[in-house]
C-alpha positions as CSV (number, residue, x, y, z in Angstrom):
1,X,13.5,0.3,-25.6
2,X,15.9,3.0,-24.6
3,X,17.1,2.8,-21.1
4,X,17.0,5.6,-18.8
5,X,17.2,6.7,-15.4
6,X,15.8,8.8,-12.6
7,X,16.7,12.0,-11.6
8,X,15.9,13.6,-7.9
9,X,15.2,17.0,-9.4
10,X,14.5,18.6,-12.8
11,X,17.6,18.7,-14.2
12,X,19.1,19.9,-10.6
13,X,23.1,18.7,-11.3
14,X,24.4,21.0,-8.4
15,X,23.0,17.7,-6.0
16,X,25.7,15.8,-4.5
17,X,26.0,13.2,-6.7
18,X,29.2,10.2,-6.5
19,X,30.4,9.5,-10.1
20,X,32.5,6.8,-11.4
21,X,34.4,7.4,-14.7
22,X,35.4,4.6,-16.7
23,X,38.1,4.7,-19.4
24,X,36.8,6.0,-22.7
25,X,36.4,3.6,-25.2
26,X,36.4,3.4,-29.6
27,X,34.0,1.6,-31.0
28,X,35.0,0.4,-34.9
29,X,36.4,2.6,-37.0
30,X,33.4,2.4,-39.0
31,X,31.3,3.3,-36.2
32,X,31.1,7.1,-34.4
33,X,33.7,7.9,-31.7
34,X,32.0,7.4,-28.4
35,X,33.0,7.4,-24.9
36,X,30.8,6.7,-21.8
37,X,30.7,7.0,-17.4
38,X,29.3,5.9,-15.5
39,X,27.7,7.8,-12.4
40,X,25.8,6.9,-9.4
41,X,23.3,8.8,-7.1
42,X,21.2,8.0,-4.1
43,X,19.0,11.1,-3.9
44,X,16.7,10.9,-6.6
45,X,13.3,12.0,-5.8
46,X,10.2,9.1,-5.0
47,X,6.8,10.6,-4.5
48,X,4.8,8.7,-2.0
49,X,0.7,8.8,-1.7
50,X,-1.3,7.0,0.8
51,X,-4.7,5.1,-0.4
52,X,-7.2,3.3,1.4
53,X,-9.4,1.3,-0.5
54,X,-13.2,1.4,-0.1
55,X,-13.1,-2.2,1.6
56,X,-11.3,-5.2,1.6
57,X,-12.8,-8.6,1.1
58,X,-12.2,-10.9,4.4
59,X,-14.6,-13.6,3.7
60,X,-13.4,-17.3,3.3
61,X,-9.3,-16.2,4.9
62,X,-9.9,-19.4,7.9
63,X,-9.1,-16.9,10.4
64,X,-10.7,-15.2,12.9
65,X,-9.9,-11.2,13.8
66,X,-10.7,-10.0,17.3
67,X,-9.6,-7.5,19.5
68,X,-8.0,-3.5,19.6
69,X,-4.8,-1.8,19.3
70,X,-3.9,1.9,19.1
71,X,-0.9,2.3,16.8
72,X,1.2,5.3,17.9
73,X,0.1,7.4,14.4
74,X,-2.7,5.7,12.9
75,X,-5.2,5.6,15.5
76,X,-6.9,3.1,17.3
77,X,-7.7,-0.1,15.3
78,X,-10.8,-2.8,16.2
79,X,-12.1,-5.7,14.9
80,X,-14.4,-8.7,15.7
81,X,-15.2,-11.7,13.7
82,X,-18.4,-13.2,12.6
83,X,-19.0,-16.6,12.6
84,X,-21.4,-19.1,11.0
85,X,-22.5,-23.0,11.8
86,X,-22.7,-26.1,9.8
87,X,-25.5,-28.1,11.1
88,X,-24.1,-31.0,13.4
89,X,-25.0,-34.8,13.5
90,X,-26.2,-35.8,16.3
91,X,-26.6,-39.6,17.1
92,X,-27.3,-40.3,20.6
93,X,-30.4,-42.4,21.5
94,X,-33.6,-40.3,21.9
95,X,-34.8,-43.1,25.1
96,X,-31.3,-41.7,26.6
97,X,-31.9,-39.2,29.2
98,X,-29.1,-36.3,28.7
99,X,-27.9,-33.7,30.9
100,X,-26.0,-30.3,29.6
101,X,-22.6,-29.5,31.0
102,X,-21.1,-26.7,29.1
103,X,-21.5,-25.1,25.6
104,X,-18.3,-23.0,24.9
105,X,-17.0,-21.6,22.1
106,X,-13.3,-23.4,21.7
107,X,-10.6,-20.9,20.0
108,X,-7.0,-21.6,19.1
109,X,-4.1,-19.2,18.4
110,X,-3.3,-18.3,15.3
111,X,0.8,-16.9,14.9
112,X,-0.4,-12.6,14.1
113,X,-1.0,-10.5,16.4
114,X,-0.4,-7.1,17.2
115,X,-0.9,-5.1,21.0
116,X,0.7,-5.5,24.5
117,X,0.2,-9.5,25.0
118,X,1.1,-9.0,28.8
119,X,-2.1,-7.1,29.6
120,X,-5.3,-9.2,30.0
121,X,-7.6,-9.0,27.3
122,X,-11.1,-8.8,27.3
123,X,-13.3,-10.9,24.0
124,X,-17.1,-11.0,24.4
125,X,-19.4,-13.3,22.1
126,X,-23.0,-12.3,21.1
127,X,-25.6,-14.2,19.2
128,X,-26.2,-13.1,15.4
129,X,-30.2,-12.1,15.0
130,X,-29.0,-11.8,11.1
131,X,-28.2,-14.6,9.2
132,X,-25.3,-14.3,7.4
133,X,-24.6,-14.1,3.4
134,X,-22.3,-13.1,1.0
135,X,-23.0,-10.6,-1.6
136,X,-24.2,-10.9,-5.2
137,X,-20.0,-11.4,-6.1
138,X,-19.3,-13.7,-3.6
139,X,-17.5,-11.3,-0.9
140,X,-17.8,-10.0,2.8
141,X,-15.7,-7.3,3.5
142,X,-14.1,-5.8,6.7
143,X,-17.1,-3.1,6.3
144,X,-19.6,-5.8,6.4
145,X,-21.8,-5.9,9.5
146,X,-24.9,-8.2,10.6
147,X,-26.9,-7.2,13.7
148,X,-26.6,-9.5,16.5
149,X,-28.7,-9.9,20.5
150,X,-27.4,-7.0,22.8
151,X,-27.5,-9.4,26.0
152,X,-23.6,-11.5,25.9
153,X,-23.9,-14.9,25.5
154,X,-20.5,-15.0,27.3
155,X,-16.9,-13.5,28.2
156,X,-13.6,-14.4,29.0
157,X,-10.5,-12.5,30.4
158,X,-7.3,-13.8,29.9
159,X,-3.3,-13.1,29.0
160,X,-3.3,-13.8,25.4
161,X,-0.5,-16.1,24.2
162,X,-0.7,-16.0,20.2
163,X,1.7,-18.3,18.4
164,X,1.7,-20.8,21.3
165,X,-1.2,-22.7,19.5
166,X,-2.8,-23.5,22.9
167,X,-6.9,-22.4,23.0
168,X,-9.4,-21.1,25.1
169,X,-12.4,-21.7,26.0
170,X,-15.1,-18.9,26.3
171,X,-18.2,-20.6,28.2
172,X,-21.4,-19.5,26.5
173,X,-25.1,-19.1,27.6
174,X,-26.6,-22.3,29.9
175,X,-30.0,-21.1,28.9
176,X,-28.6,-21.7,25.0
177,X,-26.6,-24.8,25.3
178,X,-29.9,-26.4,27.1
179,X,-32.2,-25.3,24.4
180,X,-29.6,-26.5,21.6
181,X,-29.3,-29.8,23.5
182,X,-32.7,-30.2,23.5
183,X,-33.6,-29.4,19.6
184,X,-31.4,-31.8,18.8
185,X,-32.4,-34.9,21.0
186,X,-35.6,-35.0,20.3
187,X,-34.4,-34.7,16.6
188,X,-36.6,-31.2,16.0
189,X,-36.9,-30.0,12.2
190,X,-34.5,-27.0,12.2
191,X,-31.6,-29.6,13.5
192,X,-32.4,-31.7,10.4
193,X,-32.3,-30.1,7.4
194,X,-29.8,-28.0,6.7
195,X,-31.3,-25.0,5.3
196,X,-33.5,-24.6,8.8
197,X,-30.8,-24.8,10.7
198,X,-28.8,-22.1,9.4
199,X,-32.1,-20.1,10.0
200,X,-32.7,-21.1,13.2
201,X,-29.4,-20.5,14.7
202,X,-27.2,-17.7,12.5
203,X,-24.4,-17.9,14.4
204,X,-22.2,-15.8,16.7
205,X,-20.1,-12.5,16.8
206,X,-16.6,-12.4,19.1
207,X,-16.2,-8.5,20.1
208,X,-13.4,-7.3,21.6
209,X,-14.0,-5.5,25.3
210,X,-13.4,-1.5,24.6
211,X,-12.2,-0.9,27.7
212,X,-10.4,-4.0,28.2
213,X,-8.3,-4.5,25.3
214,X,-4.6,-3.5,24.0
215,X,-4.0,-6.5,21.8
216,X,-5.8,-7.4,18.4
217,X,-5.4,-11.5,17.9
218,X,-5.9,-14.2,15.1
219,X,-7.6,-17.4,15.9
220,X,-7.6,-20.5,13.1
221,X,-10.8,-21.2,11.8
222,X,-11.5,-25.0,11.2
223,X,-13.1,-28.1,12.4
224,X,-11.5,-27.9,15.7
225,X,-11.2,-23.7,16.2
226,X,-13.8,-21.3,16.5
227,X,-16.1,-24.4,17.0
228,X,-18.8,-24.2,19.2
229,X,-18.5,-27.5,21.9
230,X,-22.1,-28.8,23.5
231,X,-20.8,-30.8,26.7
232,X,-23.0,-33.0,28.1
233,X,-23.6,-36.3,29.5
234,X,-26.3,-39.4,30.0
235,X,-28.2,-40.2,33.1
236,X,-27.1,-43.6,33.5
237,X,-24.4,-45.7,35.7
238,X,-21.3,-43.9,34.2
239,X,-22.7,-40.7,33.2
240,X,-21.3,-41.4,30.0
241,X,-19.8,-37.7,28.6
242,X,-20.9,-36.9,25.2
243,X,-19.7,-33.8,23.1
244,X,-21.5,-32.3,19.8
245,X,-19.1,-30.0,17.8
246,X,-20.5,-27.5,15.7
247,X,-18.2,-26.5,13.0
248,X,-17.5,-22.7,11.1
249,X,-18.8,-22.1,7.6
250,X,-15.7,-21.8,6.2
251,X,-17.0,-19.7,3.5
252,X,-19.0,-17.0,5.0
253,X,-16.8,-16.8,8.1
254,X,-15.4,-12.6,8.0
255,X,-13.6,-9.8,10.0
256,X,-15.2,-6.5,10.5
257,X,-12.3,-4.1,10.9
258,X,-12.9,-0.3,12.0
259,X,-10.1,2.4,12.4
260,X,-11.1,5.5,14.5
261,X,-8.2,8.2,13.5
262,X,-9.1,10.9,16.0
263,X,-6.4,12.7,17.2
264,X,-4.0,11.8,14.0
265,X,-2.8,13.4,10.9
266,X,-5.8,11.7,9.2
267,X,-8.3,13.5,11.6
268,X,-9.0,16.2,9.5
269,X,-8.5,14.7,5.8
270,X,-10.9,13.4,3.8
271,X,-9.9,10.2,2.8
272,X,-10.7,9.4,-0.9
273,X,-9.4,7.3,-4.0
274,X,-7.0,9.8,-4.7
275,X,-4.8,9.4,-1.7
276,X,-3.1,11.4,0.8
277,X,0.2,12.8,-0.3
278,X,3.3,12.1,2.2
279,X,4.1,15.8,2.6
280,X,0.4,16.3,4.4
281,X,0.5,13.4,6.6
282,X,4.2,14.1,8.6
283,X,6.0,13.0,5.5
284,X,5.1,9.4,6.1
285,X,3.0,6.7,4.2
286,X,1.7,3.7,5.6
287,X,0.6,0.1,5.2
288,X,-1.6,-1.5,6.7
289,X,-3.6,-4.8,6.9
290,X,-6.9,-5.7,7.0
291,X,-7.7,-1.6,6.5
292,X,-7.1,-1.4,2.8
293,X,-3.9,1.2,3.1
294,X,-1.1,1.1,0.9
295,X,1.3,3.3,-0.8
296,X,1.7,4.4,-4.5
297,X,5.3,5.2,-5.6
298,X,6.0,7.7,-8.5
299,X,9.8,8.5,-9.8
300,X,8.4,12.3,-11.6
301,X,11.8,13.4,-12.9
302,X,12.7,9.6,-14.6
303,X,12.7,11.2,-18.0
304,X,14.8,14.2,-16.9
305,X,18.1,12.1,-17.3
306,X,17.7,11.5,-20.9
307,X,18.8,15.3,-20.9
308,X,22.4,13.7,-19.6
309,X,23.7,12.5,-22.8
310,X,23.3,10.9,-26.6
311,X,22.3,7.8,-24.4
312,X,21.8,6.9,-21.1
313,X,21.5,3.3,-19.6
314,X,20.2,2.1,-16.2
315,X,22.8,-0.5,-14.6
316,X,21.6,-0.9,-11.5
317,X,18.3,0.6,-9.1
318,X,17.9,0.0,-6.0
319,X,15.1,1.3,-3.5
320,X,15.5,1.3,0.1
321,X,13.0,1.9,2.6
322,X,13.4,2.3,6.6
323,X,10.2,1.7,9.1
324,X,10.1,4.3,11.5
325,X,11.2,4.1,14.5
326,X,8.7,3.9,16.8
327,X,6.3,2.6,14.4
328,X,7.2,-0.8,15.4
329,X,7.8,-3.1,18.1
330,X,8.2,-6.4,20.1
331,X,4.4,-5.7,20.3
332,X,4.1,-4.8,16.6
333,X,6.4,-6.7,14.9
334,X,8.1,-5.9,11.4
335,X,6.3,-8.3,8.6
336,X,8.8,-10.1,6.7
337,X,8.4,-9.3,3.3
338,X,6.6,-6.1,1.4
339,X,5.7,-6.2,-2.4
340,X,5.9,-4.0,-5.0
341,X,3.4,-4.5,-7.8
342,X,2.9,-3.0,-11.0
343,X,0.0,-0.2,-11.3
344,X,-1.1,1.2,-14.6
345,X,-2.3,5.0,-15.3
346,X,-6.0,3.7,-14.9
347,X,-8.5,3.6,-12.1
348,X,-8.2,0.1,-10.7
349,X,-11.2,-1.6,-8.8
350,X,-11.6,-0.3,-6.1
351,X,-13.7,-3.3,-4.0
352,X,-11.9,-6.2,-4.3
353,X,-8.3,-6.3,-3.1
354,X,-7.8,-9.6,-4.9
355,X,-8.3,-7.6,-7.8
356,X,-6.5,-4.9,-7.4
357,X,-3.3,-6.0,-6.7
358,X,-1.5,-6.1,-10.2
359,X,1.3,-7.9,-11.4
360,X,3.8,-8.4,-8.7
361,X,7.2,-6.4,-9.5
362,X,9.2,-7.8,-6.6
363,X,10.1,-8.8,-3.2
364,X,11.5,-6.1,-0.6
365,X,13.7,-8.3,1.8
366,X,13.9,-7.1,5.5
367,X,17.6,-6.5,7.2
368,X,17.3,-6.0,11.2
369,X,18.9,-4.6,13.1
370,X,17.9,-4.2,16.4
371,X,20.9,-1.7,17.8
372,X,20.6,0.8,14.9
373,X,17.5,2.3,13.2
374,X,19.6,2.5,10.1
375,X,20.6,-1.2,9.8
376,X,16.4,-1.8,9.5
377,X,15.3,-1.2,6.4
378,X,13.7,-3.1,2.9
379,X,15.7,-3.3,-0.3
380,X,13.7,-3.4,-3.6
381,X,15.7,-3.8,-6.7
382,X,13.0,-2.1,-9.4
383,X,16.4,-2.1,-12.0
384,X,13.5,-3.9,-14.9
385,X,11.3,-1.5,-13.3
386,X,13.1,1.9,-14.3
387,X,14.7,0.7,-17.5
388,X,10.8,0.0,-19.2
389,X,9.8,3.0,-17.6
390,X,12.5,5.6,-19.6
391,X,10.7,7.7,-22.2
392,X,7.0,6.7,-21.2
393,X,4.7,9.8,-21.1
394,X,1.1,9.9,-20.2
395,X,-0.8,6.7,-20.9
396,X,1.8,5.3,-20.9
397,X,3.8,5.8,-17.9
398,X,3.0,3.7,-14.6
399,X,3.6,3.6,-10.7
400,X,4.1,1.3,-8.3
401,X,2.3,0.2,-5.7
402,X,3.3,-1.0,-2.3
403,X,1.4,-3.6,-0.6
404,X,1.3,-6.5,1.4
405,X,0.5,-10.2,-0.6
406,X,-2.8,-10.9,0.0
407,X,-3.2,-13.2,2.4
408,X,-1.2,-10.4,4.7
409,X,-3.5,-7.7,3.3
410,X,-7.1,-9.7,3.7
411,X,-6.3,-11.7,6.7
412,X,-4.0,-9.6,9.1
413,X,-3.1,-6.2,10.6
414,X,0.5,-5.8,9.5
415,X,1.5,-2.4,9.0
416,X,4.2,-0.3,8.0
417,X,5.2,3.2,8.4
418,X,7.9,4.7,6.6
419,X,9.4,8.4,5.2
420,X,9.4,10.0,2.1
421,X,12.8,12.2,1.4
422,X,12.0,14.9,3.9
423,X,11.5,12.3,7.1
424,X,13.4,11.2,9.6
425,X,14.6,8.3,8.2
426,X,13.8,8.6,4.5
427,X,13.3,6.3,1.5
428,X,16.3,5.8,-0.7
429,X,16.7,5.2,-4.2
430,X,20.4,4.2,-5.8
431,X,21.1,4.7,-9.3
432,X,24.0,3.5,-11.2
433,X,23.4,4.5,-14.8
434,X,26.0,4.9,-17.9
435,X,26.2,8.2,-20.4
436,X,26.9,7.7,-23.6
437,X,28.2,11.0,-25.9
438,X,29.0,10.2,-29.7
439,X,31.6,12.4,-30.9
């Protein structure tokens, strides 16, 4: 294919633009006379649209969502996590007399967060009146809800410490952990069979504390983490302590995930599958997490540069793009890595995320740099990119899309915020491409 390059404006060559020019060169004297430079340009134009898609499937990620932040643009983001039980086995002797302790449900930090850690935060649990199930394809999604008991089982207050993988212990209902105690020692149906069970007792919901909570947290979900712990111990010589651990289903564990934008750019825009152009939204774009945002990149003069010459090849691209300041912080840290990832002319599903990611184009790298906003930024090379790009019309033309991998974008709120050409600090794309004129 014929490579090409993009322009930053139809045909605009009064831009500044920084040219090298090699020597001119002969080709065989059989061949036509031709000579060639090479030019380079860092102000070619990248549309940027916002998308949220309708909802993103959080089912089955092994980790638990809980809590609230307010991000300085986007509005105030919630979420709580519904959790499932596995019925336990429980073999202590039914001629043993047993005494309750404690049920509490047992959490350990996960390494994600986002939110002021040195305020106390406030999670409360309630107890599911809906049992939980996945849909007809297998998915729960962070707009899936069950109803659960309006009266707390229990709460806890504490200074959250994520990535320190210490837990905590949120002590539930007396009046629950006796009655579960009691089911079980004297071996009643719905604690035998495991169909019954999950009937019986559909599990729990952990709610964050409106008023009472500026950080959004991740908790592992396994054998030993969102567990629910019955304490208790025999009457006899050594009160011999006994525990019964009843492990998360895995499977239909989920995150419900809400984002209230009043008093943003989003307040008064209706949000639909065609996305939110830059221009209308403070020339930004965003990314983020466990929402379903993410960006779409367009390059609408590409095919402009063919006008440059006989021939023109792509060397080198290179896209750069800067967080905003103020976007970010040691409360909401930078993620690592972004993706770009191919994205055809066509309407893409629209429900599952692990769908709708395409191909994966390649890995934006983070430089920080904690003195100068400048020095922070992502570098994309999208050089393949560009060059299969040069010539395509209609159909046949793509975009790229700018996401998170999936784990990031089904199990975390990461986000990103970032400029199109007219922000503050705005995305760059570098060109170096070659002209060829035939004499």
């Amino acid at each position: 294919m014929t490579r090409s390059i993009l322009f930053l404006g139809l045909g605009l060559l009064g831009l500044s633009v920084t040219a090298c020019y090699d020597k001119y060169n002969t080709y065989g004297s059989d061949l036509v006379e031709s000579s060639f430079r090479s030019v380079s340009v860092d102000s070619c134009t990248v549309t940027m649209v916002s998308t949220r898609i309708d909802s993103v499937e959080t089912s089955g990620k092994k980790v638990a969502l809980a809590g609230q932040y307010k991000h300085p643009y986007w509005g105030t983001i919630s979420a709580r996590s519904y959790i499932a039980y596995k019925r336990p086995s429980y073999s202590t002797d039914i001629d043993e007399t047993v005494l309750l302790d404690s049920l509490v449900l047992s959490l350990r930090y996960d390494s994600k967060f986002i939110g002021d850690t040195t305020r106390v935060q406030t999670l409360s649990v309630y107890q599911l009146t809906d049992k939980i199930t996945l849909n007809d394809n297998g998915y729960l999604y962070n707009t899936s809800h069950f109803a659960y008991d309006s009266e707390r089982l229990g709460s806890y207050s504490f200074f959250p410490q994520p990535g320190s993988g210490e837990r905590i212990d949120i002590r539930l209902s007396d009046i629950l952990g006796q009655e579960l105690l009691e089911r079980f020692h004297r071996r009643d149906r719905v604690t035998t069979n495991d169909d019954q069970f999950a009937d019986y007792f559909r599990g729990v919901t952990v709610t964050p504390d409106p008023l009472a909570s500026e950080s959004l947290l991740s908790f592992a979900v396994d054998d030993s983490s969102c567990a629910l712990v019955l304490y208790y111990h025999l009457f006899d010589e050594q009160s011999t302590k006994k525990e019964l651990w009843f492990v998360p289903n895995t499977e239909t564990q989920f995150n419900h995930l809400e984002q209230d934008v009043n008093g943003t750019a989003l307040a008064d825009i209706a949000i639909g599958k065609d996305g939110i152009p830059s221009e209308e939204i403070g020339n930004r774009s965003v990314l983020f997490g466990g929402l379903g945002w993410y960006t779409t990149l367009d390059f609408p003069y590409l095919n402009n540069l063919m006008e440059h010459g006989t021939q023109v090849e792509i060397e080198s691209a290179t896209l750069r793009l800067y967080p905003e300041p103020g976007s970010y912080s040691d409360f909401n840290a930078l993620p690592d890595s972004v993706y770009l990832y191919y994205l055809d002319g066509t309407t893409a599903n629209q429900d599952v995320v692990a769908n709708y990611l395409g191909s994966k184009v390649t890995r934006g790298t983070l430089s920080n740099d904690d003195t100068h906003a400048k020095g922070t930024y992502y570098t994309f090379d999208v050089t393949d990119f560009l060059y299969e790009e040069l010539g395509a019309f209609g159909m046949y033309k793509h975009k790229l899309q700018l996401a998170f991998n999936s784990d990031d974008y089904t199990g975390s709120c990461r986000n990103l915020t970032f400029c199109d050409r007219q922000g503050t600090y705005p995305i760059v794309l570098q060109i170096t491409y070659t002209i060829y004129e035939s004499y």
